[in-house]
C-alpha positions in Angstrom: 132.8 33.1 -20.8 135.0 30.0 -22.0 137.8 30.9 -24.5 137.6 35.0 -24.2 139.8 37.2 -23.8 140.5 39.3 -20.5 142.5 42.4 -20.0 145.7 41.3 -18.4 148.6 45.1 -18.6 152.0 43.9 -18.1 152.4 44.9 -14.5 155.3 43.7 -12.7 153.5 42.1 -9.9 151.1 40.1 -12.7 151.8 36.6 -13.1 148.9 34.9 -14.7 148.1 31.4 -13.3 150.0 29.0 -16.5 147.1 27.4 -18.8 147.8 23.7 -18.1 147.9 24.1 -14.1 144.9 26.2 -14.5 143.0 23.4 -16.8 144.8 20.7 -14.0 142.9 23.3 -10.9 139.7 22.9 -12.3 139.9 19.2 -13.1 140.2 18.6 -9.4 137.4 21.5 -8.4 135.0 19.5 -10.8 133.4 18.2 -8.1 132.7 21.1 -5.7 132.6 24.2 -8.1 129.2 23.9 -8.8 127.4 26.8 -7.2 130.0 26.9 -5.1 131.1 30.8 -3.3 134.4 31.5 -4.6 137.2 33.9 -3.2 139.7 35.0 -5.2 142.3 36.8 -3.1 145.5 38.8 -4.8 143.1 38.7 -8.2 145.1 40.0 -10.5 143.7 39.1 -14.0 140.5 38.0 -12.1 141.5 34.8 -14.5 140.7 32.0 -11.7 137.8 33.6 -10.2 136.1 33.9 -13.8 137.2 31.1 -14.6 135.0 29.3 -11.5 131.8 31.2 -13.0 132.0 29.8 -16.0 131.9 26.6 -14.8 129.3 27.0 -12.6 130.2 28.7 -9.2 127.4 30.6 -8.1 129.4 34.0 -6.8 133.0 35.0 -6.7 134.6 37.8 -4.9 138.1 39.0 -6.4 140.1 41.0 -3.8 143.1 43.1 -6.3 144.7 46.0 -4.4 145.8 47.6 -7.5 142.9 50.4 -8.3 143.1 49.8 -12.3 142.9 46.8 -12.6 140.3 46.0 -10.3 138.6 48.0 -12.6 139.7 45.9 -15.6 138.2 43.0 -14.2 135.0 44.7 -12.8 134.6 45.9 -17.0 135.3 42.0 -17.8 132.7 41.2 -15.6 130.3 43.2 -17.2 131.7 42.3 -20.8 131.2 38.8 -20.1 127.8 39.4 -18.3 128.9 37.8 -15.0 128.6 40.7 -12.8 125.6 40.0 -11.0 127.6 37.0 -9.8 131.0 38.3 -9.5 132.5 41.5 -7.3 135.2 43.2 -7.5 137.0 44.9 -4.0 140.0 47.1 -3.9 141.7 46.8 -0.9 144.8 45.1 0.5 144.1 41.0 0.9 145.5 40.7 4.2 143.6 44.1 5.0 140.7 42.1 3.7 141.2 39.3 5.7 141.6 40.6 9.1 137.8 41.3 9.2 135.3 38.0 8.9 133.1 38.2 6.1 129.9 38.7 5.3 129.9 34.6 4.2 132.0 32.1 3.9 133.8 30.4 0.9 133.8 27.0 -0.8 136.8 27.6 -2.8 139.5 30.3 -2.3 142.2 31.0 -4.5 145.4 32.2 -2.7 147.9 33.6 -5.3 150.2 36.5 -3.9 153.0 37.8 -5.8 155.4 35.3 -5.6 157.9 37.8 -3.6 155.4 38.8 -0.8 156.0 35.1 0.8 152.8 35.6 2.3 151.2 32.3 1.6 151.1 31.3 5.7 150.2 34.4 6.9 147.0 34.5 4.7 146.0 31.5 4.8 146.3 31.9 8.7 144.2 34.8 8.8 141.2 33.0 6.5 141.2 30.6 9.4 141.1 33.3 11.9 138.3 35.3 10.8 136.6 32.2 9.4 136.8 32.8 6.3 136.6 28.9 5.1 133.2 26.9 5.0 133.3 23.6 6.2 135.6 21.1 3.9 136.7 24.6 1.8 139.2 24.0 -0.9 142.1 25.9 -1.0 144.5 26.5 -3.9 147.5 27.6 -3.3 149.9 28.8 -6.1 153.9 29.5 -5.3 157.2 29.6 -6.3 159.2 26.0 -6.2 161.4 28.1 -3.6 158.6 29.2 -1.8 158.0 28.0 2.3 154.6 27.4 3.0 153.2 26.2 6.4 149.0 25.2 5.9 147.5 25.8 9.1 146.3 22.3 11.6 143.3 20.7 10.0 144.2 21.4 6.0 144.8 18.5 4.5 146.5 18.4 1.0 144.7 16.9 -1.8 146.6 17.2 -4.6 149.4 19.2 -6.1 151.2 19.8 -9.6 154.3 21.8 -11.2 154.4 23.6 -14.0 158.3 24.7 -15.0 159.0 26.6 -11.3 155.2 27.4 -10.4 153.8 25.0 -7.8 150.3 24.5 -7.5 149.0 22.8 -4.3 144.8 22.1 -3.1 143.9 21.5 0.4 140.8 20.8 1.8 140.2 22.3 5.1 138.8 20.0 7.4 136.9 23.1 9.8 133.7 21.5 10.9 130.5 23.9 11.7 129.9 23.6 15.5 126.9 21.3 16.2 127.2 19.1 13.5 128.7 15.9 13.6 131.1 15.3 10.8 130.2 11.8 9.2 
């Protein structure tokens, strides 16, 4: 999957992750993204999410609201012959979010057009609906303008800039009930 090629239309709301803060994201996931359960929220390309399969996550779910290309990356998937291990919804993210999922997530990617200023609001909601597994890793990828608040108990871990994109990883610190945390 390395090195190919995915379908990426010129859509206004499509800002691809840059190449060096994605190679700097996945430097810092080295240690967790081994079968790791990956959500990819505001897709887009799908770029992060298929990115995290090919280096070992064991399933990613890309949420893209826009009906074609979700399809485009549901036919990369296939292309690449990672769709037993990667799904594709088309809904609304926050839609999405409102309802807890079927499982939780290791690693979520949390990349929203950058004029939605939605950042707090979703990451509230994975809390919420308990989306995050314990000591989930969050990216989060904005605008140098951008306000974001991470909800209590996310702890950031590392960040970088790439000309006027920020990219920040927390670590949530949620803690599954009944377990001490050592």
């Amino acid at each position: 999957m390395r090195g190919s090629r995915l379908s990426v239309p010129a859509l206004p709301d499509l800002r691809p992750t840059p190449a060096r803060l994605r190679e700097t994201l996945f430097n810092w996931l080295r240690p967790v993204i081994e079968g790791a359960r990956v959500l990819d929220l505001f897709a887009g390309s799908g770029a992060l999410a298929i990115e995290a399969l090919s280096r070992g996550a064991a399933h990613a779910l890309m949420i893209e609201r826009d009906r074609g290309q979700a399809a485009r990356i549901a036919a990369d998937l296939l292309r690449l012959r990672a769709g037993e291990r990667g799904e594709v919804r088309c809904v609304d993210a926050l839609h999405a979010l409102m309802q807890p999922p079927e499982q939780s997530f290791d690693v979520v990617f949390l990349d929203p057009p950058f004029d939605a200023d939605i950042w707090t609001r979703a990451a509230s909601l994975l809390e919420e609906h308990a989306w995050l597994a314990p000591e989930a890793r969050v990216y989060i990828e904005m605008s140098l303008q951008a306000s974001f608040e991470p909800p209590a108990g996310w702890t950031p871990y590392r960040q970088s800039r790439v000309g006027a994109v920020l990219g920040a990883l927390y670590v949530s610190s949620k803690q599954v009930i009944g377990q001490p945390r050592c």
